[in-house]
C-alpha positions in Angstrom: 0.0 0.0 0.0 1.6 3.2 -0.7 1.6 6.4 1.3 3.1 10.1 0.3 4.0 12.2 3.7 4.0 15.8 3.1 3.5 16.8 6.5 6.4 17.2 9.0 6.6 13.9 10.3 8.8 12.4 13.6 11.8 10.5 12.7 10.9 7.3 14.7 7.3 7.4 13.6 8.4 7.7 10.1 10.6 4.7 10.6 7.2 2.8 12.1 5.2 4.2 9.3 8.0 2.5 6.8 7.6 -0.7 8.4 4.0 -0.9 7.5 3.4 0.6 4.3 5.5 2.0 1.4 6.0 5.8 2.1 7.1 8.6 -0.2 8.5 10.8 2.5 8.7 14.7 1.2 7.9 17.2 3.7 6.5 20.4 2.3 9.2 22.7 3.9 12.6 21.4 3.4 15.4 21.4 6.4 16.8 25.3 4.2 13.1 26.5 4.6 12.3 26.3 1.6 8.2 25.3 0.6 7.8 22.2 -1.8 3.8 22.4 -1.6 2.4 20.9 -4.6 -1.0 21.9 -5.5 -3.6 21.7 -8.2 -2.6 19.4 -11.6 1.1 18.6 -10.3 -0.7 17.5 -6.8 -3.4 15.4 -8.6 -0.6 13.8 -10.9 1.9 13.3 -8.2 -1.0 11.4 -5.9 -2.6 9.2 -9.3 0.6 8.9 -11.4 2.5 6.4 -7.6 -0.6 5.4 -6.8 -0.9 7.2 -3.5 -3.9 5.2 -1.2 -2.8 7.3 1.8 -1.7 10.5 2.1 -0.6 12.6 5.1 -1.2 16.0 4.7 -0.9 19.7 6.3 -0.4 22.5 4.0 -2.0 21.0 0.4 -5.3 22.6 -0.7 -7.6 19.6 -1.4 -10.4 21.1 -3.0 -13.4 20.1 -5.5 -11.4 19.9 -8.5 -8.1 18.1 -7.2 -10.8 15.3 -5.3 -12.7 14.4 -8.5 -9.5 13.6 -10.7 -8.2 11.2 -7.9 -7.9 7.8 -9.2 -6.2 5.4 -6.0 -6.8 7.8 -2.7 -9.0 5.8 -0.1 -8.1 8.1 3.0 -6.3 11.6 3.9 -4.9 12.0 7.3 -4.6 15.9 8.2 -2.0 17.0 10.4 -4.0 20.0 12.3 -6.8 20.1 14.1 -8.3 23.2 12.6 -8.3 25.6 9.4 -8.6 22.5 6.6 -7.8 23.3 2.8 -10.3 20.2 1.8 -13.6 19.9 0.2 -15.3 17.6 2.7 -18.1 17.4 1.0 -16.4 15.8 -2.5 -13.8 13.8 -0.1 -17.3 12.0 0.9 -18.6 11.6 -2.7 -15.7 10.3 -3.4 -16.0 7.6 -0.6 -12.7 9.5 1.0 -11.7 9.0 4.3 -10.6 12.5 6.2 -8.8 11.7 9.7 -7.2 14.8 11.6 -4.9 15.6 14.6 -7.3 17.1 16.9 -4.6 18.4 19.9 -1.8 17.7 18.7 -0.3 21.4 19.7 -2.7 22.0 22.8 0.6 21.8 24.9 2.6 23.9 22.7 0.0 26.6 22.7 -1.0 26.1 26.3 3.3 26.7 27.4 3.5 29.4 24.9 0.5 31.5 27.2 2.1 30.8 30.1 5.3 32.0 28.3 3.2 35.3 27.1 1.5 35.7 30.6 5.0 36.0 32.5 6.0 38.5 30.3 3.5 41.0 30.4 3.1 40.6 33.7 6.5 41.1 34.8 7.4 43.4 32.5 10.1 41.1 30.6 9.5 42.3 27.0 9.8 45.9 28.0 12.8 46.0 30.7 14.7 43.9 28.4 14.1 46.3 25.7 16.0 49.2 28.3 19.1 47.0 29.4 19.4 46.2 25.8 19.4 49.8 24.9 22.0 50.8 27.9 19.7 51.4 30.3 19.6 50.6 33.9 16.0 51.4 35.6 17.0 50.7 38.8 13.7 52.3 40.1 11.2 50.9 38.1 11.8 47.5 40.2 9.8 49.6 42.4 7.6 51.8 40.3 6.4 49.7 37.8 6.3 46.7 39.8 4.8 43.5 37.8 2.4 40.9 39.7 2.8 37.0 40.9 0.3 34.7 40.1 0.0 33.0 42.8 -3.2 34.2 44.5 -4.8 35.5 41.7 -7.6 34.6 39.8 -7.3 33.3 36.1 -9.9 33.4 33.9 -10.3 30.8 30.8 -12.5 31.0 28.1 -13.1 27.9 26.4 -11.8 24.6 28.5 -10.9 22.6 25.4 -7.7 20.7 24.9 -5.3 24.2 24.9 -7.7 25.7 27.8 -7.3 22.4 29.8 -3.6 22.6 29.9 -3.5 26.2 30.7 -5.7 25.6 33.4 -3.7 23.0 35.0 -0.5 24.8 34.3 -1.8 28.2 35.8 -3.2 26.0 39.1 0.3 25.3 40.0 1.5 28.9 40.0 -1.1 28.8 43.0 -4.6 30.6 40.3 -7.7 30.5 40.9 -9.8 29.0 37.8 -13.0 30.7 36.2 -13.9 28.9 33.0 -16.4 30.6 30.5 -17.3 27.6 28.8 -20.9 26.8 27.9 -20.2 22.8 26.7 -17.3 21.9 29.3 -18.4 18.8 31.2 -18.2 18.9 35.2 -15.6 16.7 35.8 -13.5 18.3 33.9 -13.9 21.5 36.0 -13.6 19.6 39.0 -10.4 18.3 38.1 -9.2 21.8 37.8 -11.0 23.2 41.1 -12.2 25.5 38.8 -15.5 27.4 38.8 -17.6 27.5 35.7 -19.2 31.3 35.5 -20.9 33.4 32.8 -18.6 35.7 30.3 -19.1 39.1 32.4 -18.6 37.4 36.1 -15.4 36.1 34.5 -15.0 39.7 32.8 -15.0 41.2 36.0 -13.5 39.2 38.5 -10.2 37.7 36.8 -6.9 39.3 37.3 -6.0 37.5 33.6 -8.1 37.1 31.0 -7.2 34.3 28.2 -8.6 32.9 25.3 -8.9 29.5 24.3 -11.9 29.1 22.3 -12.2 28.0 18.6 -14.0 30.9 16.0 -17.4 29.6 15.5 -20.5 31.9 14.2 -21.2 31.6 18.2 -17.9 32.9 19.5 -16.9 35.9 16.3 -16.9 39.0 17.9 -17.5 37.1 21.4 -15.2 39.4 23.6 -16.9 43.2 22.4 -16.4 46.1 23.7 -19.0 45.9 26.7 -17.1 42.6 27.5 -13.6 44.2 27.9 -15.4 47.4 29.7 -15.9 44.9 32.3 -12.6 44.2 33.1 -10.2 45.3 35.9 -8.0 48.7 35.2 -5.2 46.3 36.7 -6.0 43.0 34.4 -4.3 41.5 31.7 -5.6 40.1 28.6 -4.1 37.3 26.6 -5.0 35.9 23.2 -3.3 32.8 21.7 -6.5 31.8 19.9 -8.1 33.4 17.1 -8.2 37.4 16.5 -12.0 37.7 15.1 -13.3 36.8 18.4 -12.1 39.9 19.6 -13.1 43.1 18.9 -9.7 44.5 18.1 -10.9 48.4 17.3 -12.5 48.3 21.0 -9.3 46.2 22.8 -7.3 49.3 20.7 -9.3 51.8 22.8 -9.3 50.5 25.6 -5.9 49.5 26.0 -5.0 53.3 24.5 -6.9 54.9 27.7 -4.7 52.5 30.1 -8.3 50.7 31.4 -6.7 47.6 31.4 -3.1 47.0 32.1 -1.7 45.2 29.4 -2.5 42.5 26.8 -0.3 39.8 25.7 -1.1 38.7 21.9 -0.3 35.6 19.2 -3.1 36.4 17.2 -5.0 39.5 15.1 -7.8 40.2 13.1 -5.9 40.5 10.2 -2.5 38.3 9.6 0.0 39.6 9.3 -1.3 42.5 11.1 -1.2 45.9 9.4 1.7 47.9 10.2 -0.1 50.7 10.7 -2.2 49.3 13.3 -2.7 51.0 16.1 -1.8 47.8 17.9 1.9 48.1 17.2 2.2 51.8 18.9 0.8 50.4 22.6 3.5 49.9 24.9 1.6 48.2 26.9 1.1 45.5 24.7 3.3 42.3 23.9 3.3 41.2 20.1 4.3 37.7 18.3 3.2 36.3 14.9 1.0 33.7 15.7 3.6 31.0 16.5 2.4 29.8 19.7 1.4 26.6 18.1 4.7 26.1 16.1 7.4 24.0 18.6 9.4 21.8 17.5 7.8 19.3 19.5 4.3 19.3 17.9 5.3 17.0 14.4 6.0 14.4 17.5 2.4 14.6 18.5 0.6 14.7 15.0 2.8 12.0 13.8 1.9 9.9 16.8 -1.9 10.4 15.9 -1.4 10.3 12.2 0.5 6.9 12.8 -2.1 5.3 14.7 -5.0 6.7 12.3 -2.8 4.5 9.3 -3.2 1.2 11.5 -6.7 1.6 12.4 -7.3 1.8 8.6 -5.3 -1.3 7.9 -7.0 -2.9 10.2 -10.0 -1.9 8.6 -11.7 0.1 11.6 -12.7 4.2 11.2 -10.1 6.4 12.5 -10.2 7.8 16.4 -10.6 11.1 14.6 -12.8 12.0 11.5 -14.3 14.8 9.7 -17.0 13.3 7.3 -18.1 10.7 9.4 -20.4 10.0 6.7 -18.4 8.2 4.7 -17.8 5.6 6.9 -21.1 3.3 6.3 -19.4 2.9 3.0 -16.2 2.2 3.8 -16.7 -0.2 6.7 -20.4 -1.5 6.2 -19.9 -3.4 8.7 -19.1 -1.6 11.8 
């Protein structure tokens, strides 16, 4: 059976791959950093010309007119967990199998916040921005004194995979939880000690506010400008999930008029943000390009997923993970 890998896979899950198929191993950014993403015809040749019955994925655009021409494929294996290129629709037609990596950088994006929450809380970003510039401010370390976080209340919107982590990584820094969650099971709060509370409670009463929830119809535009009004003149507020669930004209303000302390960012709006964004000339705001999902650990995690997704197929049951579920009666009937 033959499988093309184009997403960054794990060296020893590449070797286990090997041992049970025939792989085609090209990654789609080389070790110089260079993209090899093939697309359209080339992509549909490639797959039909070696006969491709599995392919691991993350960056190709599988849409109508690439699905229809394919000749062998029987199953895709996606290494994200969000923000497909694929036409689930035709995949299903075409009696396609789509698996995905659902979590597979929850702890990369869970460290990152902690990472981002330390240093606009402390003041990292900005004091290393002085000494690097020759400056000593000797009396700021009592003027513009940053917080701990032990004692203070954290609160998480959305307790999914990334939110769960953060949650249990912020409890031992000594946090109290809120979670804004309207579909997170008890248990799961309970495991956390956390206390499930509407969006304005949690508004008001946390010291941090962080985002963790996926952009859904339900949550775009979720955190407006009545929601940050809410919040504390001496809270910070952290996004490492999406930027349309904010309202990033009202954040602007707000942050602008010093009603909030400080807001630590991964994600905008618009990406890359505009450079004339208002955004960029806060200095009470820490910036990165969306990268809190990127470690070097994560191909370990989706390779580990996509690997066991490839053995469940060959041993003909549905993958732990799939997107058109559908399609499944007619692949394995008898299930």
């Amino acid at each position: 059976m033959n499988c093309l890998v184009t997403a960054l896979f794990d060296p020893e899950y590449l070797k286990r791959l090997k041992e049970k198929v025939d792989v085609i191993y090209e990654p789609w950014l080389d070790s110089d950093g260079k993209l090899r993403i093939k697309q359209g015809d080339d992509l549909v040749n490639y797959l039909n010309d070696h006969k491709i019955e599995i392919f691991i994925c993350e960056a190709e655009v599988l849409r109508k007119d690439v699905l229809e021409q394919l000749q062998t494929l029987k199953i895709i294996i996606c290494a994200k967990g969000t923000e497909f290129f694929i036409d689930f629709e035709k995949a299903t037609e075409k009696g396609i199998i789509v698996a995905y990596t659902p979590g597979r950088n929850a702890n990369s994006v869970a460290e990152y916040t902690i990472g981002l929450i330390l240093a606009i809380t402390r003041g990292i970003v900005q004091n290393h921005n002085l000494v690097r510039n020759k400056k000593w401010p000797i009396l700021s370390a009592f003027s513009e004194r940053g917080i701990e976080l032990n004692r203070k209340t954290a609160g998480i919107i959305g307790l999914g995979a990334i939110g769960y982590r953060v949650g249990t990584l912020l409890k031992a820094f000594g946090m109290n939880l809120l979670v804004y969650d309207p579909y997170v099971k008890e248990d799961r709060l309970k495991s956390l000690n956390a206390r499930q509370v509407d969006l304005d409670t949690l508004m008001k009463e946390a010291d941090i506010v962080t985002v963790h929830a996926l952009l859904t119809e339900e949550t775009k535009g979720m955190i407006s400008k009545e929601k940050l009004s809410l919040m504390k003149p001496t809270a910070f507020f952290i996004n490492t999930s999406r930027g349309k669930i904010v309202d990033e004209d009202a954040l602007i303000e707000i942050l602008e008029q010093k009603r909030i302390r400080g807001a630590a960012l991964d994600v905008y709006v618009r990406e890359p943000i505009k450079r004339k964004s208002k955004l960029l000339e806060l200095d009470n705001v820490i910036h990165t390009s969306h990268i809190g999902g990127a470690s070097a650990d994560v191909p370990y995690y989706s390779s580990k997923m996509a690997y066991e997704e490839v053995l469940r197929y060959l041993e003909g049951k549905p993958p732990n993970h799939c997107k058109n579920p559908e399609v499944l009666k007619k692949v394995f009937p008898n299930q």
